[in-house]
C-alpha positions as CSV (number, residue, x, y, z in Angstrom):
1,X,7.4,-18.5,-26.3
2,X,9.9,-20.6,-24.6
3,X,8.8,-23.0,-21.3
4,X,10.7,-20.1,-19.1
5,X,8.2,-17.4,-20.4
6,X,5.5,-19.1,-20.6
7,X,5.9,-20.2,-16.6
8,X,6.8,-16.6,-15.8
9,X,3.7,-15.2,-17.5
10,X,1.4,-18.3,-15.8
11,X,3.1,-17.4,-12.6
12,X,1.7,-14.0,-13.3
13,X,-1.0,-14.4,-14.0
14,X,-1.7,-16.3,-11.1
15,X,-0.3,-13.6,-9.2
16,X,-3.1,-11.7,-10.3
17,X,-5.5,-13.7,-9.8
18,X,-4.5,-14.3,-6.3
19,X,-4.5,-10.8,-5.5
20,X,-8.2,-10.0,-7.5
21,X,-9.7,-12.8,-5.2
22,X,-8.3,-11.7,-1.7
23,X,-9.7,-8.3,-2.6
24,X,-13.2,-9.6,-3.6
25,X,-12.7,-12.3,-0.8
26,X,-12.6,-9.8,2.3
27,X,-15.4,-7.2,0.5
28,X,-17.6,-10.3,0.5
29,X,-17.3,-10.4,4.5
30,X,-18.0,-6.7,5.0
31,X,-14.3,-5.7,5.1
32,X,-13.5,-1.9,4.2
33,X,-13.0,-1.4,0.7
34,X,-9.8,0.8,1.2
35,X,-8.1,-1.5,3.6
36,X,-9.0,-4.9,1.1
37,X,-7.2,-2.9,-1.4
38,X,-4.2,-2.0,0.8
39,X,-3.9,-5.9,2.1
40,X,-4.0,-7.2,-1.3
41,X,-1.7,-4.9,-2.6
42,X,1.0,-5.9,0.4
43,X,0.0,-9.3,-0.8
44,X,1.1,-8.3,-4.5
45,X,4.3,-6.8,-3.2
46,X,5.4,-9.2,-0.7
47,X,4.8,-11.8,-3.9
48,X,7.3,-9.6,-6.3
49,X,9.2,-9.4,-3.9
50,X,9.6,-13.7,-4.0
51,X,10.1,-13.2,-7.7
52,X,12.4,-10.8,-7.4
53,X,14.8,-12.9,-4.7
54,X,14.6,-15.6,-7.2
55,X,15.3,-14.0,-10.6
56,X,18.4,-12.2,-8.5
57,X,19.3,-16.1,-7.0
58,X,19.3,-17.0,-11.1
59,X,21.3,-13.6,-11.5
60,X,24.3,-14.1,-9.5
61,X,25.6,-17.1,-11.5
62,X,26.6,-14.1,-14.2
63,X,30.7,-13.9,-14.1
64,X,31.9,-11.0,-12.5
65,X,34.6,-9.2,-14.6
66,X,38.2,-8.7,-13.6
67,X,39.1,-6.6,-10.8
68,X,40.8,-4.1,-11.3
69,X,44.3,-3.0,-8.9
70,X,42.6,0.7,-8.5
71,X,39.5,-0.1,-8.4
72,X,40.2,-3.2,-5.1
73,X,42.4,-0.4,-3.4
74,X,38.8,1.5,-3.9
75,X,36.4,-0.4,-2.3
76,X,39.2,-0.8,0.8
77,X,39.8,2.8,1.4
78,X,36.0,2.8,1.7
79,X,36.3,-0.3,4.8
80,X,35.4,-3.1,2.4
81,X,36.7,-6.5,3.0
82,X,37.2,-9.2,0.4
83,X,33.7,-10.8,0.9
84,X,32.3,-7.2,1.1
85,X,33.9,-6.5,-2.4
86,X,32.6,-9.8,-3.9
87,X,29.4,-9.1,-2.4
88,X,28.6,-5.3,-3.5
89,X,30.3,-6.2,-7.1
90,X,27.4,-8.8,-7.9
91,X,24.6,-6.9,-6.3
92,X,25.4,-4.0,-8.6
93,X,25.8,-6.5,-11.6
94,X,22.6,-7.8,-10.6
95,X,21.3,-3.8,-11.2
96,X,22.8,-2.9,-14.0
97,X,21.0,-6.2,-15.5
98,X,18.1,-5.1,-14.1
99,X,18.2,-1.1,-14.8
100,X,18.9,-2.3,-18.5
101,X,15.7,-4.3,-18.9
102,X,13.6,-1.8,-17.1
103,X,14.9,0.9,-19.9
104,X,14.0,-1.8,-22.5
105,X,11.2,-2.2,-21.1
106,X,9.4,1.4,-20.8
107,X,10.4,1.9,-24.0
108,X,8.5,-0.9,-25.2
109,X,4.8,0.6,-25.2
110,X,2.8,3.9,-25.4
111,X,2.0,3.8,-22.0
112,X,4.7,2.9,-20.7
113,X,6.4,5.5,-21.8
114,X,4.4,8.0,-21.0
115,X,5.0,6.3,-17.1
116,X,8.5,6.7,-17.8
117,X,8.6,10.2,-19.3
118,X,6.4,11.5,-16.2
119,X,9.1,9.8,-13.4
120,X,11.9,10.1,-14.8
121,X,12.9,6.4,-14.2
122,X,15.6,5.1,-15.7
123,X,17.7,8.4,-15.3
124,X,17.2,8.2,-11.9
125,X,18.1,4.4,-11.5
126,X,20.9,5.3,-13.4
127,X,22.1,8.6,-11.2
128,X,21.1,6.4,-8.1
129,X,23.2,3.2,-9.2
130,X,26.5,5.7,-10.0
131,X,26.5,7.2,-6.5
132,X,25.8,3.7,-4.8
133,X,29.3,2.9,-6.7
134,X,30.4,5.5,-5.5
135,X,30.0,5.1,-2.0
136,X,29.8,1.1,-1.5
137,X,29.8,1.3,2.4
138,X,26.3,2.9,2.4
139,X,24.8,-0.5,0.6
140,X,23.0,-1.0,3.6
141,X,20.9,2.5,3.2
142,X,19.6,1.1,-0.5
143,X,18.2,-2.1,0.2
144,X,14.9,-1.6,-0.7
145,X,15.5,-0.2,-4.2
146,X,18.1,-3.0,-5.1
147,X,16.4,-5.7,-3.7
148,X,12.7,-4.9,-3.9
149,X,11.8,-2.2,-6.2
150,X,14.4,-2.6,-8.8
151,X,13.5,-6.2,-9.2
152,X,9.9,-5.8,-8.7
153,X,9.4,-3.2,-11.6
154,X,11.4,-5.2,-13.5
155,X,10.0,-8.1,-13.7
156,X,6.1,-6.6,-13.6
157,X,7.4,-4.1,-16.4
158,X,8.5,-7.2,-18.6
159,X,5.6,-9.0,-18.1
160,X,3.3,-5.8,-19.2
161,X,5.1,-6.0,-22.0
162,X,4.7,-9.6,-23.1
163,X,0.9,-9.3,-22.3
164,X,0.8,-6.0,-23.9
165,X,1.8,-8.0,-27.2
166,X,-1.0,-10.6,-27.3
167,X,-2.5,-10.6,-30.3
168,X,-6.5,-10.5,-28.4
169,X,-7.1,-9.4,-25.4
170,X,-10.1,-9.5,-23.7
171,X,-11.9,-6.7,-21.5
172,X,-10.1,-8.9,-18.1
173,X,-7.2,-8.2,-20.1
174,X,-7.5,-4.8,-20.3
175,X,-8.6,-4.4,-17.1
176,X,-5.5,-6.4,-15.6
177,X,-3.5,-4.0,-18.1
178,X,-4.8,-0.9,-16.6
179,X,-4.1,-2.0,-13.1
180,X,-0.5,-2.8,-13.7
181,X,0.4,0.2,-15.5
182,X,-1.0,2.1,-12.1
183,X,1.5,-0.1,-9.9
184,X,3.9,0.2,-12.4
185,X,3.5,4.4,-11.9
186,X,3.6,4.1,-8.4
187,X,7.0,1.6,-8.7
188,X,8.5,4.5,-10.1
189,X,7.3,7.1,-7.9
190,X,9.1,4.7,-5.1
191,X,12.2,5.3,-7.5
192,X,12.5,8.7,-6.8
193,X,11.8,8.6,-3.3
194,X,14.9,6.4,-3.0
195,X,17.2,8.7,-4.8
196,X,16.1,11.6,-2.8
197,X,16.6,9.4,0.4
198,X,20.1,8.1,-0.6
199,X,21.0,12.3,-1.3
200,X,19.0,12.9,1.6
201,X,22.9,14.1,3.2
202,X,23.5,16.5,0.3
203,X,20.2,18.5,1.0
204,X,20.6,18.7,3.9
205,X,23.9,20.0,3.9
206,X,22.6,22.6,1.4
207,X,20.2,24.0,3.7
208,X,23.1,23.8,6.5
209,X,24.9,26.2,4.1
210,X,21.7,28.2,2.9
211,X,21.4,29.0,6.5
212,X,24.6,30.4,7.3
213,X,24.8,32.1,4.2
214,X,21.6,34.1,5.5
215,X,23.0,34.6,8.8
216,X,26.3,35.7,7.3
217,X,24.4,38.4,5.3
218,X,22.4,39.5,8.0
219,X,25.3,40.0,9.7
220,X,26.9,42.0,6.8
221,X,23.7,44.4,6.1
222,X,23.6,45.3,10.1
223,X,27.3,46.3,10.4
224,X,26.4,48.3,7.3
225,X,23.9,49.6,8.5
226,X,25.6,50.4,11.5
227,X,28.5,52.2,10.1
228,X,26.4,54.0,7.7
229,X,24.0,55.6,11.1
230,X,28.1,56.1,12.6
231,X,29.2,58.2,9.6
232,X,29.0,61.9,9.6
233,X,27.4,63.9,6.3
């Protein structure tokens, strides 16, 4: 294990650690067991949420490729400036880095990919990321998934894994194990409440048309109706 990976997984575990004794910290004084839990979760996110900014800070020193004539004239038809462009180009690169090691990632252990074949996951990262390309000038509506969740189950995903692969583990272990693969569940039930957020539009537009198409046949079966009561036998 190289210095990176082993601060990464010490930072971790710390984390952890941090989170366990906040919970026990504030059932010591009395407070209610469901909000401790709540609080120190928060805490955990708001902390993975650190981790993420940073690994994404570390992320946009990648190269951008070349781009294209068609794809500029793109991203202007859609109101993008140049800084705009530059902008959305390496958040998505960012993603795609990120979406890649979440797939690696849930396919690296039993249980997590039985997480990943309940959700869904990386299909839906990978359907969400394609209409965010799409339509660049609603970046703003998908902050949370790229700059949150995205990172956030990236990064608790890898370090799963790497814990996952100690040779011994002890019942703390196990128990740390357990509790990570249940926010790792809920990370990607938060997936699929973004993607259904971003097509929010397209739903509703369905049930726009659903509508009418009920009202238009309503319509139709009363004139028939009608004509048929008009009609002599």
């Amino acid at each position: 294990m190289n210095k990176n990976r082993l601060a990464d997984t010490l930072i971790y575990l710390l984390t952890c650690i941090t989170i366990l004794f906040i919970f026990i910290t504030l059932v010591a004084v009395d407070f209610p067991i469901i909000p401790a839990a709540l609080f120190s979760a928060i805490v955990g996110v708001l902390l993975l949420y650190m981790r993420g900014r940073k690994h994404n800070n570390h992320d946009e020193k990648t190269k951008l490729p070349k781009l294209s004539a068609e794809k500029e004239a793109f991203y202007e038809s859609k109101g993008l400036g140049k800084e705009d462009i530059q902008y959305f180009r390496q958040t998505m690169q960012n993603a795609k880095a990120q979406i890649k090691k979440i797939e690696t990632n849930l396919q690296a252990t039993g249980k997590l990919k039985a997480i990943e074949n309940r959700n869904n996951t990386v299909h839906l990262t990978k359907s969400l990321f394609r209409e965010i390309i799409k339509e660049p000038n609603r970046l703003h509506e998908v902050d949370q998934f790229l700059y949150v969740h995205l990172p956030s189950l990236a990064d608790l995903s890898e370090k799963y894994v790497e814990i996952d692969n100690h040779e011994a583990k002890s019942k703390a272990t196990y128990d740390m194990l357990d509790r990570s693969s249940q926010t790792l569940d809920e990370m990607c039930q938060q997936i699929a409440v973004d993607y259904v957020e971003f097509k929010s539009d397209d739903i509703e537009d369905m049930e726009v048309e659903v509508e009418l198409a009920k009202r238009s046949l309503d319509k139709d079966n009363g004139l028939n109706q009608e004509s048929i009561q008009n009609d002599e036998v």
